[in-house]
C-alpha positions in Angstrom: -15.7 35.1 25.1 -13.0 37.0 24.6 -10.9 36.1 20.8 -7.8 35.4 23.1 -9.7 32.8 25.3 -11.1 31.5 22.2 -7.9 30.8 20.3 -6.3 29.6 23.7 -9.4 27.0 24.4 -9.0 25.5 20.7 -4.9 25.5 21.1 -5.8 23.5 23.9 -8.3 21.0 22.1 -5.7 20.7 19.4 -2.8 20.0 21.2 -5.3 16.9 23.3 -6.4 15.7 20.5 -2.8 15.1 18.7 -2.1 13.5 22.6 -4.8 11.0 22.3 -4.1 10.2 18.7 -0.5 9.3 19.9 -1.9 7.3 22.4 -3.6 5.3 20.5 -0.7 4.8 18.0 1.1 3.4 21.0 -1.6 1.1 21.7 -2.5 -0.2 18.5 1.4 -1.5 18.2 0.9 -3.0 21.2 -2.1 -5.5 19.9 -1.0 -9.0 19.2 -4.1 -8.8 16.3 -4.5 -5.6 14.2 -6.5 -6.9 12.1 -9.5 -8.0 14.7 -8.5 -3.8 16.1 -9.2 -2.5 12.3 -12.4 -4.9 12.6 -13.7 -3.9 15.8 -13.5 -0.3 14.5 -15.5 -0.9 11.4 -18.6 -2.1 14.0 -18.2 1.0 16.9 -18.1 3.4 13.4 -21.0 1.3 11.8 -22.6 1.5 15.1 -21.8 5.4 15.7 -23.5 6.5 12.5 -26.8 5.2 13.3 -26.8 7.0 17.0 -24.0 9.2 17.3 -24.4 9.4 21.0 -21.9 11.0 22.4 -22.3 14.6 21.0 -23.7 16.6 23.1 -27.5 17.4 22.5 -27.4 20.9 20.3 -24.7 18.9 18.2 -26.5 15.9 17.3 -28.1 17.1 14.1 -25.1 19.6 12.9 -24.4 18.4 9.5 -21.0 19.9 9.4 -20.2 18.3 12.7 -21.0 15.0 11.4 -19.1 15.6 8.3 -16.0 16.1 10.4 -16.2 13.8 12.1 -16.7 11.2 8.8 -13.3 13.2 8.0 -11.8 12.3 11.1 -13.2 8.5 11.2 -12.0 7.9 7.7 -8.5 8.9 8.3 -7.7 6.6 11.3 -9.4 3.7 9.7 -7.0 4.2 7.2 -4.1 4.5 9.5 -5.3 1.2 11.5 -6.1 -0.6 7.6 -1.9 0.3 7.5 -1.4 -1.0 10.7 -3.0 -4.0 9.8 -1.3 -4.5 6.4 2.0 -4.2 7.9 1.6 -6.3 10.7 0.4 -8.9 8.4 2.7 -8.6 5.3 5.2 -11.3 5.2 8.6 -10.4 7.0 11.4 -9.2 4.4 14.7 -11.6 4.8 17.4 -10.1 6.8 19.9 -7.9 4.4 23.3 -9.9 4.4 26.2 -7.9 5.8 29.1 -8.0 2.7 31.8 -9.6 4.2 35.3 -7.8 4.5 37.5 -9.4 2.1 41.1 -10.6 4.4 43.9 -9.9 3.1 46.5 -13.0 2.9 50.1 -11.9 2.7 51.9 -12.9 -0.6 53.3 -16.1 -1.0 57.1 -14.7 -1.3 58.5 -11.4 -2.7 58.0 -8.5 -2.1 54.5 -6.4 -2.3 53.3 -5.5 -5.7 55.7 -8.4 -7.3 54.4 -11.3 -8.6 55.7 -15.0 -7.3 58.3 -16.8 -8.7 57.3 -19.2 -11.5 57.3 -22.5 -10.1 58.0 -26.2 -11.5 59.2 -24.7 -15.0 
């Protein structure tokens, strides 16, 4: 293969991977239950490192493959794990507004004077 080809065919893997990883972003805000998500991960993972079967045949026993792959696995169980922690922390009250203070127009005088004394 040609270096060109090469770097195009990885761009290419690249830029689907980042796709699918915003997919799944999308979808994992969509679950009513992130935590049974970040569960449900922790068994397919347990259950990928004991077959790993879908690598292709000449991959299966690459030990930097696999290692990647941990890399991979280990960084979107801890995006779910924040997922899941955010989902379930409790809600923060609403900030009050500050309210605009009115201004009421001086009981007599003009502005910047002060009332008459009164009753004196």
């Amino acid at each position: 293969m040609e270096r060109q080809q090469i770097e195009e065919t990885l761009a290419m893997l690249q830029a689907q991977a980042a796709a699918q990883q915003l997919i799944l972003k999308a979808l994992l805000r969509l679950q009513p239950d992130p935590m049974a998500v970040l569960e449900l991960w922790r068994d397919i993972r347990a259950d990928a490192e004991r077959s790993m079967p879908d690598l292709p045949s000449d991959a299966r026993h690459s030990r930097w493959l696999a290692e990647q792959m941990q890399c991979f696995a280990e960084d979107w169980t801890a995006e779910l794990a924040d997922l899941a922690a955010s989902a379930t922390a409790p809600a923060k009250p609403p900030r009050r507004r500050a309210t605009r203070l009115t201004r009421h127009p001086r009981p007599s005088g003009r502005a910047g004077q002060a009332p008459p004394p009164t009753g004196a």
